[in-house]
FIVEX-389667 format. One record per residue (C-alpha): x, y, z; residue in one letter; residue number from 1. Coordinates in nm, 2 decimals. Example, Ala and Ser with C-alpha at 12.3 -4.5 7.8 and 13.67 -1.06 7.14 Angstrom:
R      X      Y      Z lumse voke
R   1.23  -0.45   0.78     a    1
R   1.37  -0.11   0.71     s    2
END
This chain:
R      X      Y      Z lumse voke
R  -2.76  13.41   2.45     x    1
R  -2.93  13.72   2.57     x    2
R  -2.87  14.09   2.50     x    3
R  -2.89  14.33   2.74     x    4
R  -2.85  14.74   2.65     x    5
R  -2.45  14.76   2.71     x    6
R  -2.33  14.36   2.65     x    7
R  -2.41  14.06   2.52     x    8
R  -2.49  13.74   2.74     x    9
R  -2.37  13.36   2.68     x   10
R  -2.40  13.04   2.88     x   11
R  -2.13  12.84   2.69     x   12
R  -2.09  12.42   2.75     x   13
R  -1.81  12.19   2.71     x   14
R  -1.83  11.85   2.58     x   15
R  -1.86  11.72   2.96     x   16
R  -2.17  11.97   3.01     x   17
R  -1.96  12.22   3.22     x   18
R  -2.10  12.54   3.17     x   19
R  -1.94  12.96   3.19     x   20
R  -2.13  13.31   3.18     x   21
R  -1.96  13.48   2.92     x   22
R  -1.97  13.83   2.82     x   23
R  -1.95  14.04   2.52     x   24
R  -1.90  14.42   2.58     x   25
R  -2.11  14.66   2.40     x   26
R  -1.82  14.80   2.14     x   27
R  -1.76  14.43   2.05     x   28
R  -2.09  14.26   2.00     x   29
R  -2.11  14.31   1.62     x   30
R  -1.80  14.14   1.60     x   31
R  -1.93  13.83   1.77     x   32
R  -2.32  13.83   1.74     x   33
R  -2.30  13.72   1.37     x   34
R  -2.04  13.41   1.50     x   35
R  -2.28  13.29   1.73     x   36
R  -2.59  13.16   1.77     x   37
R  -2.80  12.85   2.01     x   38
R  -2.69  12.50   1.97     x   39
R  -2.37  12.61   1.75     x   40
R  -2.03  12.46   1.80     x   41
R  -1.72  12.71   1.83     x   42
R  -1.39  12.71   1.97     x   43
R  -1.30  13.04   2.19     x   44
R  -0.98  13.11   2.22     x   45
R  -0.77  13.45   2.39     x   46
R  -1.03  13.51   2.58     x   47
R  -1.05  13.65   2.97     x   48
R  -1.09  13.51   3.29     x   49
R  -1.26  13.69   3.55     x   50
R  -1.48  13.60   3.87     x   51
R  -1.79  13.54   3.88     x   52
R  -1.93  13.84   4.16     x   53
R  -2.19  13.99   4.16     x   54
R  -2.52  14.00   4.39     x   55
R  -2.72  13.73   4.14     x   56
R  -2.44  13.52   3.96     x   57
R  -2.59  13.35   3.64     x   58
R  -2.42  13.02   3.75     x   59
R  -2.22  12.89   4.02     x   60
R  -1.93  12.90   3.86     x   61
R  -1.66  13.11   4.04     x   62
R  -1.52  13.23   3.70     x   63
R  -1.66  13.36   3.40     x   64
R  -1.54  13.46   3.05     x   65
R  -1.53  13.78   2.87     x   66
R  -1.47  13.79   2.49     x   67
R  -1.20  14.06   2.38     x   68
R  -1.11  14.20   2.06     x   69
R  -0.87  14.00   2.02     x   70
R  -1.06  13.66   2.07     x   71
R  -1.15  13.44   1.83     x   72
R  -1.42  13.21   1.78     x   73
R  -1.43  12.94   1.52     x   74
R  -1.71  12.64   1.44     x   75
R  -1.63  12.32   1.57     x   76
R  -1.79  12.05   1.35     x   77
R  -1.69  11.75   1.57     x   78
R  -1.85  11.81   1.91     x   79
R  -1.94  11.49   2.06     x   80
R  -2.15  11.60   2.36     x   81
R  -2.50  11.74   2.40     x   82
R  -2.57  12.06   2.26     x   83
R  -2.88  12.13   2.51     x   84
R  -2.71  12.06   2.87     x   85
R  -2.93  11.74   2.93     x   86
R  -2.79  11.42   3.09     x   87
R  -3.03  11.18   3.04     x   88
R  -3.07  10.87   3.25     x   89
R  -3.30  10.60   3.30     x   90
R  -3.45  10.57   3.66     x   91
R  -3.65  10.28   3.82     x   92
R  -3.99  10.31   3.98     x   93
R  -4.03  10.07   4.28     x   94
END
């Protein structure tokens, strides 16, 4: 998460390590900011969809989300995948 003068910034993961930019406008982020923080689980929901555009796109994604009044976010103690984005494998030296 990163704030920037007129929204708020989120790279958010799934269990399967698929990540989404997601944006909070300005008028909404002390709604949100206090609901999340780095390495926290949530579940988003009625939330936006929009393209990803831009000149320098965070990810490749071609969509990103955008949290609206009306969204909700609530913690979700169960997530089974990692919370930092890694997929660690072992590799062989020949």
């Amino acid at each position: 998460m990163w704030k920037q003068p007129y929204t708020t910034d989120l790279i958010l993961m799934d269990e399967k390590g698929e990540r989404i930019h997601a944006v909070v406008k300005k008028q909404s982020i002390p709604t949100f900011e206090p609901l999340l923080e780095q390495g926290m689980s949530v579940v988003i929901t009625k939330f936006g969809v929009s393209e990803n555009g831009g000149q320098y796109p965070i990810l490749k994604h071609p969509f990103k989300l955008n949290f609206y009044r009306h969204t909700t976010v609530k913690t979700y103690p169960d997530f089974q995948g990692s919370l930092y984005g890694f997929a660690l494998f072992r590799f062989l030296i020949s």
